[in-house]
N, C-alpha and C positions, 0 to 999 in steps of 0.2 A: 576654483576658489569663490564661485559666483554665490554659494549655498553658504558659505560661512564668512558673516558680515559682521565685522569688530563696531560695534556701535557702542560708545562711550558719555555717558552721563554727564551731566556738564556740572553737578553740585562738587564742589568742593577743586573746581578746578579756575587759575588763574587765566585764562586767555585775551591774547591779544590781536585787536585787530588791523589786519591792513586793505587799505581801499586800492585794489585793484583797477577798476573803472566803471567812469562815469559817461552815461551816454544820455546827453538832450533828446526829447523827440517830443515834435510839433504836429498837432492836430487844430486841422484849419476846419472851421466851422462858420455858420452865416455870421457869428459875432466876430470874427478877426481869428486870430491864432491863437493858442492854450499850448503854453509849454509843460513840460512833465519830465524827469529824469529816472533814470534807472540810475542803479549802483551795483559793481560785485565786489562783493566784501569775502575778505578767507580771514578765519579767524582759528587760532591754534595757541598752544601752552610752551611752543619751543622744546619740547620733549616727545614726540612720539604722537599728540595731537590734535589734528585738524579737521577744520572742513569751511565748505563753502555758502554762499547764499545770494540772491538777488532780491534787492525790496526796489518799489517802485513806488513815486511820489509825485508830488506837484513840486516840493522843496528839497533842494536836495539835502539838508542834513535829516531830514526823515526819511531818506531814500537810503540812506548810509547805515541810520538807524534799525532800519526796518530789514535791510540786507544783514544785519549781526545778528540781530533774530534769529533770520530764517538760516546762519551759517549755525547759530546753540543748538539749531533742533537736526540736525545732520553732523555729528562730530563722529569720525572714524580714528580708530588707534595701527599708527604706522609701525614696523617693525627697525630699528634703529641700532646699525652696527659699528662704535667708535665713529659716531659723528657722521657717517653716512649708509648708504641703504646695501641691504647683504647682497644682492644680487645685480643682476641687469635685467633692466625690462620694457618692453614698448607697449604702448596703448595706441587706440585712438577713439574719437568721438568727432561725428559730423567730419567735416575736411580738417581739421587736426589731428594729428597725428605728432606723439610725443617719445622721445628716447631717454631713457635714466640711465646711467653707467657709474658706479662706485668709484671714487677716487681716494687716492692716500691723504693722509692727514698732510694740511698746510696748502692745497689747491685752491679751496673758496669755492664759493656757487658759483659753478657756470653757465649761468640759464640765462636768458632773456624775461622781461617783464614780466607777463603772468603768471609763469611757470618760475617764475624767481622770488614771488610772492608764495604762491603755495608752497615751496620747499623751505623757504626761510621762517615760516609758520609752523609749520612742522618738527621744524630742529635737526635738520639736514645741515652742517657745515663743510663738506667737502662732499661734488657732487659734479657729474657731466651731463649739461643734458642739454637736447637739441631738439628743436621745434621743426615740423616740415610739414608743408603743406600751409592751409589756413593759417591765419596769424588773428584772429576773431578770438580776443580775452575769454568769452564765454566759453568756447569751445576747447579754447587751450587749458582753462582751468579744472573744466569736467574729465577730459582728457587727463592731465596730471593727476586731477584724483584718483580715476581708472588704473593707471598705473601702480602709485602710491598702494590703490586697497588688494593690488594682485601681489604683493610682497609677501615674501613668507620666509622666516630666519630659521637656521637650522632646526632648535629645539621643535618648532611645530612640525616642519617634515618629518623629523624623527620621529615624534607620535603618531602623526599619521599614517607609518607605512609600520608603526611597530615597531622601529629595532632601534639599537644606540643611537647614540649620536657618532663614535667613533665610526660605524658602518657606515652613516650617512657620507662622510667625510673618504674612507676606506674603501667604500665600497663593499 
């Protein structure tokens, strides 16, 4: 699925954003200390979707700002089965390593922090998923998107391989 990348226009689309994390870092110099903050920002329409971004600043509501940017210009379209994702699937990226599992209607998100940002951005309402390894936002966010962009719902298998949908299901 590495070759065919849903990348989705941001005109005409409402998205909202949520601030994942913030990280200070101090650069000591002959004049005293210079602080600076990073931000990761996921931002998505609550429909199918998302993506993410880091900006980096001397203030942080520019660093907030500048991470929404950079999430407009990376927006991927997820595949969305009654409120959560068709399949199972695992990623990883750097020492995270993330699990998604489909749940029935009425479960809620079961994710932790970052990965509970990216999925609720997306428009994931019933959802398993388990962090292992690394717990570093960065990595756990690039991670869930990995996952998220290897989804693929029936109707695109079925064109892929050429035959019904009924087959796909059939066998």
């Amino acid at each position: 699925m590495t070759g065919d990348i849903r990348k989705v226009k941001t005109s005409d689309l409402e998205l909202k954003d949520r601030l994942v994390a913030i990280n200070r870092v101090t650069k000591v110099t002959k004049g005293g200390r210079t602080f600076s903050f990073s931000a990761i920002v996921v931002v998505g329409n609550e429909d199918g979707v998302v993506g993410w971004g880091l900006g980096k600043a001397s203030e942080v509501t520019t660093a907030i700002s500048k991470g929404v940017d950079a999430a407009k210009k990376n927006l991927i379209k997820v595949p969305i089965h009654k409120g959560t994702i068709p399949h199972e699937q695992e990623a990883k990226f750097g020492g995270a390593r993330v699990f998604l599992k489909p749940a029935t209607s009425g479960t809620g998100v079961k994710a932790g922090g970052a990965m509970r940002s990216v999925l609720e951005s997306v428009g994931v309402h019933n959802i398993l998923a388990k962090s292992k390894g690394s717990s570093n936002p960065h990595n756990l966010v690039k991670a869930t998107m990995a996952a998220l962009l290897e989804l693929r719902d029936a109707h695109t298998v079925a064109e892929h391989r050429g035959v019904t949908l009924d087959k796909v299901f059939n066998g």
